[in-house]
N, C-alpha and C positions, 0 to 999 in steps of 0.2 A: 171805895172811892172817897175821896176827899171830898168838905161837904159844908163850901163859905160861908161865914156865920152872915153876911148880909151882901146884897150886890151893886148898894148905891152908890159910885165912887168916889172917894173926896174929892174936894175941889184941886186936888195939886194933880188929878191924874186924866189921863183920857184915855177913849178906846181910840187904835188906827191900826194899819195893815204897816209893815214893815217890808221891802221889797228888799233882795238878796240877789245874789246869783245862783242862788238854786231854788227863786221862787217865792212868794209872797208868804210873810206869815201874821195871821191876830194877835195882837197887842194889846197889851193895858201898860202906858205909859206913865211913871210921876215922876216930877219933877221938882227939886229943892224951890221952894217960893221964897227968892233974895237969896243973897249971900254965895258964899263959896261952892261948887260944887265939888266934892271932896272923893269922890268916883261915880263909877257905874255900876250893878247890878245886875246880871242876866238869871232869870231865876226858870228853870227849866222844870217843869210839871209832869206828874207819876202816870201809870197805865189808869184807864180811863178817866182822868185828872182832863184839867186845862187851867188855864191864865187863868181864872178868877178863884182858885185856891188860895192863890195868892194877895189878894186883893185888902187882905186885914194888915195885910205889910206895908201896903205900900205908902199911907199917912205917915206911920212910923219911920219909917226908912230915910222918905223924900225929908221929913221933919229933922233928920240928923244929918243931912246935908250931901243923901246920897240920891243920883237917877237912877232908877230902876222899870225895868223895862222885864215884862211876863208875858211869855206866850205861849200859843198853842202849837204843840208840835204837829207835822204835818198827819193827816189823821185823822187830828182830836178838832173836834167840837169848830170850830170858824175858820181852823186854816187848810182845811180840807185836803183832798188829796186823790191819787187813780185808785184803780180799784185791782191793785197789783200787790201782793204781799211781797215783794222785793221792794219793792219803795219803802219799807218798815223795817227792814234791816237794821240792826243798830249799827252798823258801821255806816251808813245811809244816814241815818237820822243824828248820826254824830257828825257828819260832813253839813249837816242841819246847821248845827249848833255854831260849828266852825264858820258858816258863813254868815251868822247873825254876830257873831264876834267881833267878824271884818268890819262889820257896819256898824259898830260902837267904839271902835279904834279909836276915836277923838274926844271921846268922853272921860278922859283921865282914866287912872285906875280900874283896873274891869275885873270884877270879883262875881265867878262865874260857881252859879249854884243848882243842884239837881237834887229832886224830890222824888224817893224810891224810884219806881225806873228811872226818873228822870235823872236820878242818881247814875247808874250805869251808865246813860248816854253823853254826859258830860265826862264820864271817866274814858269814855271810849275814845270821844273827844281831844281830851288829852294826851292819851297814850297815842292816835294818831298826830299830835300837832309834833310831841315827841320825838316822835319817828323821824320828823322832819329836820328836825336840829336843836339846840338850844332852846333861841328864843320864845317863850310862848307867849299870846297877847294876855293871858291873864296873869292878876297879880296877886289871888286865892282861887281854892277850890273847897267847896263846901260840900258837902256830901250829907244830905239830910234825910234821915229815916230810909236809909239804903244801905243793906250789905253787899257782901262780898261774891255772891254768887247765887244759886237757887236761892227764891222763896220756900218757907218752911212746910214740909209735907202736908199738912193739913192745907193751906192755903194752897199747894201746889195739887193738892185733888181739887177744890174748888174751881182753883182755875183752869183744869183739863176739862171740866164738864162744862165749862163754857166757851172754852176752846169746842169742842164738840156738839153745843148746840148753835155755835154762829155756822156751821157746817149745814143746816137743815132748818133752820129759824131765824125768821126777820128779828129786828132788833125792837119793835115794839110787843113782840110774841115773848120774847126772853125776859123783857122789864117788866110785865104781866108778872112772869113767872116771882123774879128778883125778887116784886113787891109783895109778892105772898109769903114767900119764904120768911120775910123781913115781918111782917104779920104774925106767924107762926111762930116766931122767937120772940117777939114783945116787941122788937125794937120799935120806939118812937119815932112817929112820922114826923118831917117839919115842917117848918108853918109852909103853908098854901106856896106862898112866891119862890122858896126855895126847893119844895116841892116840883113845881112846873119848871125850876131852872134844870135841876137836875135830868128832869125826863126830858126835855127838850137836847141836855148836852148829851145822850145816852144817844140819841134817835140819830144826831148829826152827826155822830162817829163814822167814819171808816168803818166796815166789817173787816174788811183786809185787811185793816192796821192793828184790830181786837185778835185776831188769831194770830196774827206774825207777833206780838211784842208779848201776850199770853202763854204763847209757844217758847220764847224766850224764856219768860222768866220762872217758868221748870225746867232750864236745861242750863241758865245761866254760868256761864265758867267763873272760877276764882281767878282773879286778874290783879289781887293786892300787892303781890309782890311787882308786881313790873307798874303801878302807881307807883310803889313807894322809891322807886328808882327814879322817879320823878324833880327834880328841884323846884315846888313852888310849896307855898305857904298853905297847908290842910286844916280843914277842922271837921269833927263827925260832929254830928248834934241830932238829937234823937229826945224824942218821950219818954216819960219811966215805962212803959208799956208800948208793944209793937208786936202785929200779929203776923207780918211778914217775914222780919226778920228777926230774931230775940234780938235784947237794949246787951245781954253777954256778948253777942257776936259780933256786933257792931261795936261794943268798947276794945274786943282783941283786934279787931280789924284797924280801928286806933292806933294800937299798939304796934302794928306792923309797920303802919304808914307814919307813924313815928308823928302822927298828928296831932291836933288839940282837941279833946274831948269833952265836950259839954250836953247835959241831960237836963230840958227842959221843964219843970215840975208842974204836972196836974195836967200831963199831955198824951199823948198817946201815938199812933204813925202819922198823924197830919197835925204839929206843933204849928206849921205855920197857920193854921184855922180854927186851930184847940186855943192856943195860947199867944196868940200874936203878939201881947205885948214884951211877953218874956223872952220870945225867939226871935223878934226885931231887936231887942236888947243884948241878948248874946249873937247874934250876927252884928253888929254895929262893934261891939266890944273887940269883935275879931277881927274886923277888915279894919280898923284904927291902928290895932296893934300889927 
């Protein structure tokens, strides 16, 4: 999971609910302070992710003169959801996306971006908007820290076993678990407030949305070539390092979609939290060009 280096949010941004026709979803909104607004931003967050991965972007962003607009998929963490693993479908959750699009139509420019799964759902997104004909409301696609199909066998065992414990254990029985694991390997706790963020955003998930998009992404299909049949302006951007999907498979995946490839330095699968100011930089570079 993704793991915001702080949660207080500038002054250019706010929290609100954004209402759709398929339903309300949580927000963190900024907004350019003065001057031209030169697009919009939809920035779509990974399996147990939400909006405030996002949240080191958005000073950056709103600062270059773009609005940008992060939320929570239905599910995850504030924009809740049934208790129906058919609601987490990703053709579902890309009909999501498609109505949060509708409702930024008037914001110039709509440069629509997906972070690991969130990746797939914005591509799903598309290839359904496709479907439909030409026009599509966006005017990039970003594809960040997300390949082309399954997650890489190691993580794709890690994530069956937790597919398999949300089958028989609550969700603060399993964080229990996570946090010892995480113990047991060294890994460094964070400080206290980030700490209580994270356990709180684990506890408000969906279970049905953990085992439907978990289940996913060890069965994930390759879908590159029927993107790259797409006409809108690509770019993949990734970490020198990613445990989901290798930084190789995502540069050939590049290469199909005949997209623009940038690797952000000193990063890892969560650039926009690792490195925000370098991945607000190369995203800015891209939706200009």
């Amino acid at each position: 999971m993704s793991t915001p280096p702080f949660l207080t949010l500038p002054g250019c941004a706010r929290a609100l609910r954004v209402e759709t026709a398929r339903g309300g979803f949580a927000a963190l909104e900024a907004v350019p302070e003065g001057g031209v607004v030169r697009g919009t931003a939809l920035l779509v967050p990974g399996f147990t992710g939400s909006k405030e991965d996002f949240i080191a972007l958005l000073e950056p962003l709103a600062a270059a003169g773009y609005r940008v607009l992060a939320v929570d998929q239905h599910g995850q963490y504030e924009s809740g959801g049934p208790a129906d693993p058919a609601a987490y479908a990703i053709g579902e959750l890309a009909r999501d996306v498609l109505a949060l699009s509708a409702e930024l139509a008037d914001g110039g420019p709509l440069h629509l971006l997906g972070h690991s799964f969130g990746g797939q759902v914005v591509r799903q997104a598309v290839l359904a908007a496709a479907a439909e004909g030409p026009a599509l409301p966006w005017h990039s696609l970003t594809l960040l820290s997300t390949g082309p199909g399954a997650i890489t066998p190691g993580e794709a065992d890690r994530t069956k076993l937790l597919v398999d414990a949300l089958a028989t254990m609550d969700l603060e029985s399993i964080w229990q678990v996570m946090r010892q694991l995480d113990e047991s390997k060294g890994v460094p706790a964070p400080r206290a407030e980030i700490a209580d963020f994270l356990h709180r955003r684990w506890l408000a998930n969906v279970p049905q949305a953990l085992i439907a998009v978990g289940s996913h992404l060890v069965t994930a299909p390759d879908r590159v070539a029927e993107l790259a049949a797409v006409a809108l302006p690509k770019l993949v951007l990734s970490g020198e390092q990613d445990y989901a999907w290798p930084v190789e498979e995502q540069s050939r995946m590049a290469e199909q979609l005949a997209a623009r490839r940038m690797v952000v330095p000193g990063a890892g699968h969560s650039p926009n939290a690792e490195q925000p100011g370098r991945t607000a930089a190369a995203l800015t570079e891209f939706w200009a060009g």
